[in-house]
C-alpha positions in Angstrom: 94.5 117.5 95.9 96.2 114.4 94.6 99.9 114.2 93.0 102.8 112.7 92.7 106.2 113.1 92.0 109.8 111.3 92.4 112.0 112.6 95.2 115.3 111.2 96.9 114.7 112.5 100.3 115.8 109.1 101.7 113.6 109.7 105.1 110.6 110.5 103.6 111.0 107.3 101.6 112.3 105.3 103.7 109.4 105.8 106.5 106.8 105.4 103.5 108.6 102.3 102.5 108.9 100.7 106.1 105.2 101.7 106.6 103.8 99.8 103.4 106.1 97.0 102.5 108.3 96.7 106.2 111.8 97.9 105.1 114.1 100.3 103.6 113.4 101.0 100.1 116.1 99.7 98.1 117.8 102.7 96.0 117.8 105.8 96.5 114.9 107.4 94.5 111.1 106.5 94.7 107.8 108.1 93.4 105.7 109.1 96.6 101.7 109.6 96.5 100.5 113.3 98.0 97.2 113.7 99.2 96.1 116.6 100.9 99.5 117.7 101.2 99.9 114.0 103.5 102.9 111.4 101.5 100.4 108.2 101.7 102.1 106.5 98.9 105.7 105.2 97.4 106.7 103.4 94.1 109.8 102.1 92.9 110.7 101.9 89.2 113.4 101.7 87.4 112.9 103.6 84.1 114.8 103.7 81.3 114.0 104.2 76.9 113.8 100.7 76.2 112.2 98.9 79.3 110.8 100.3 82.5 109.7 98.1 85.8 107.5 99.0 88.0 108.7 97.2 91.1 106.3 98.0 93.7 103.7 100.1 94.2 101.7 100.5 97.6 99.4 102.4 99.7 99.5 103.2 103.7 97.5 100.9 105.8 95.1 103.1 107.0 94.1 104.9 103.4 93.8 101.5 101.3 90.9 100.8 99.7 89.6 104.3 99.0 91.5 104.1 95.5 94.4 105.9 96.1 96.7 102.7 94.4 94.9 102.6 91.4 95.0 106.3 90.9 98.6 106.1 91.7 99.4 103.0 89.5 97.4 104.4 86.5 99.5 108.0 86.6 103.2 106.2 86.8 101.5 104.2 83.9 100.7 106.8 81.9 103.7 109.0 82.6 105.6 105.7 81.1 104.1 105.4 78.1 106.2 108.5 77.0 109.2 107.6 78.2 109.9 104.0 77.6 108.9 100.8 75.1 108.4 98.5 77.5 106.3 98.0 80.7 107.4 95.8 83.4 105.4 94.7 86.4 107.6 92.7 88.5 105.1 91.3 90.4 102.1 89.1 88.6 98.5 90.4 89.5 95.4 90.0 87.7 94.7 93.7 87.9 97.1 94.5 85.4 95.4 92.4 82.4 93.0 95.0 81.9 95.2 97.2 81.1 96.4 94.6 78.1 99.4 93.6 80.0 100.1 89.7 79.7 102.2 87.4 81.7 105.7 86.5 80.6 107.0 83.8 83.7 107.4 85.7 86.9 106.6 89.3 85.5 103.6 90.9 83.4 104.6 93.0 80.6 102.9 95.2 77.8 104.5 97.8 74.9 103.5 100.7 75.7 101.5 101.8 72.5 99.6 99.0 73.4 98.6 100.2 77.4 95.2 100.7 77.4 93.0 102.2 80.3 89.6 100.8 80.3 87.5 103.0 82.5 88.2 105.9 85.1 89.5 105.3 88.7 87.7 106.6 91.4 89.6 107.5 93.9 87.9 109.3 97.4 84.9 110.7 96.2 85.5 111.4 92.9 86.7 110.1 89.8 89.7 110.7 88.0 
């Protein structure tokens, strides 16, 4: 089973954080991946009506490439879309265009009437 969910148990995060990016996270609340009851994921946003940024989102080591980030990217997406105007990506990738975002300078942003998701993720062995 895969889910997510926002917690401020600052070891749990922290561990995640140093494991993925190689520090502390900064705050003190982050999203964290679940999969098979194992955290192999953390996200840090800061949400709010108007504008929300996604400031990083990343996946252990040892689980990438299976699809675990673009599961977990596309659910704190959609979970946005109800909460906030805006969608910020503080980091510029081109795997955030096809989702309609477009660059703005050093970020990528998109309202968020107008996030689209073009196709299902697969993530493990099934999609989603």
């Amino acid at each position: 089973m895969i889910s997510f969910t926002a917690t401020n148990d600052k070891v749990l995060l922290n561990k995640l954080y140093n494991a993925v990016f190689g520090s502390d996270i900064p705050g003190d609340v982050g999203y964290v991946l679940v999969v098979d009851d194992i955290p192999c994921g953390i996200a840090k946003l800061t949400v709010t009506e108007s504008v929300s940024h996604i400031h990083t989102v990343g996946i252990l080591p040892k689980l990438r490439g299976k699809g675990y980030g673009d599961f977990f990217t596309r659910s704190l997406m959609n979970v946005l879309i109800d909460v906030t105007d805006e969608i910020v990506i503080d980091y510029p990738a081109a795997y955030f265009l096809q989702f309609g975002f477009r660059r703005d300078g050093d970020v990528m942003r998109i309202a968020s009437e107008d996030l689209v998701f073009p196709k299902k993720c697969q993530c493990g062995d099934k999609p989603h």
